[in-house]
Each structure stands twice: as structure tokens, then as C-alpha cells.
N, C-alpha and C positions, 0 to 999 in steps of 0.2 A: 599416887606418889611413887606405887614399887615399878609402875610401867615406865616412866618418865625416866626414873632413875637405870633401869634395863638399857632403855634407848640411847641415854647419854654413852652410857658402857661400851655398847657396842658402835656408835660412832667413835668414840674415842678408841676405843680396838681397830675399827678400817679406817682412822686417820694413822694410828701407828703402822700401820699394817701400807698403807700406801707410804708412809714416808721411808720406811726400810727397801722398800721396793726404788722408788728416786733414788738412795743414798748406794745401795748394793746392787750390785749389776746381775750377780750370781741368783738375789734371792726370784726372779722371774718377776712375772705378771701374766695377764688374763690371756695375751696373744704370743706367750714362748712356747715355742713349739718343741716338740720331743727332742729336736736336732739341735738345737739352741741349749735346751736344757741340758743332752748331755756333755755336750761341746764345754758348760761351765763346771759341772762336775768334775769333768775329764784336767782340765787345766789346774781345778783348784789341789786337784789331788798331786798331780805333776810336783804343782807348787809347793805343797809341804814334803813332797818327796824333796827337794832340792834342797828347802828349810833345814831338815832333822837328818842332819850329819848320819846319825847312827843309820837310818836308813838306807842310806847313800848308799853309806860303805856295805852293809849289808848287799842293795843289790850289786854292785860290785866284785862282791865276793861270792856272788851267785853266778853272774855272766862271766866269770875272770877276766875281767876288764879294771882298768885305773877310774879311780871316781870320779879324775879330771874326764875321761870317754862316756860314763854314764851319766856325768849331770849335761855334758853336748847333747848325747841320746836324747831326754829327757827335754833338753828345750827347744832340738830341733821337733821334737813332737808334739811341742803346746803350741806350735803356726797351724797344725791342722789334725787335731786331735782321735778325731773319730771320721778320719774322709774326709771327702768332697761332701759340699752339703748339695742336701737332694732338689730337684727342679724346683722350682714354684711353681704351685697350680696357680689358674687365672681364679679371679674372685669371682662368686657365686658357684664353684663347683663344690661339694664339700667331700670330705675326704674317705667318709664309708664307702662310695659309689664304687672306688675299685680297690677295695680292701677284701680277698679272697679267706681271710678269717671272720668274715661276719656272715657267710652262709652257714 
């Protein structure tokens, strides 16, 4: 009865857990990669940067810039947050083979 009831648990945990993922773009899944992930990071934080006034002004008052120039700053950087995204390897190669931190 207590295994059954575990089971349920935990399907109903990776059914929530898949549905957050559909609903949220940010929350990831099994194939986002490092660059994706921090691509959403990057944005969300921009975002509440823009959000919270007090921050704004803040950084504004750090770069001595008008907050009308920081939040431009600020959204011309969420088209490409962290670069250019890196090549795609082709499928079947995997990605340790030329990772020179894994020797």
C-alpha cells in the first residue's frame, strides 16, 4: 500500500514537473543546454531590472546615465544576451571528446 502510494507521488511530481516546463519557457528541460539556460537567466534578470524602478535608477546613477539610456541599454541586451550562440555539433558526437577540462 506505502509503495503504491510513493508511486502515485512521484508520478504526480513529474507530471507537475513536466507541466511547469510546457507552461515556463525559463524553467528548462532534459535537452537545454548551458547556452540556452543562461540566455534565460540573463533575460529574466534584465527583466526585473526594467521592472524595479529603484534599480533602474540605481543603475543609472552608477553609470551617470538617464534611466530613459539604461533601460535602452538594458533592452538592446536582451536580443543577445550572453553572445552569439556557439556552433552546433552534429548528432552523435558528444561533448566531453573535446572538453580540455576533462583531462
Amino acid at each position: 500500500d506505502r509503495k503504491m502510494a510513493a508511486m502515485t507521488g512521484r508520478e504526480s511530481l513529474q507530471s507537475q514537473l513536466e507541466h511547469l516546463q510546457t507552461k515556463y519557457i525559463g524553467t528548462g528541460h532534459a535537452d537545454t543546454s548551458k547556452y540556452e539556460f543562461a540566455v534565460n537567466q540573463h533575460r529574466d534578470s534584465i527583466a526585473s531590472y526594467i521592472g524595479h524602478y529603484s534599480l533602474l535608477s540605481s543603475f543609472a546613477v552608477v553609470e551617470n546615465e538617464s534611466i530613459g539610456r539604461v533601460k535602452f541599454n538594458l533592452l538592446t541586451k536582451m536580443i543577445s544576451p550572453c553572445g552569439p550562440a556557439p556552433k552546433q555539433e552534429a548528432e552523435g558526437e558528444s561533448e566531453d571528446e573535446d572538453d580540455p577540462m576533462q583531462d
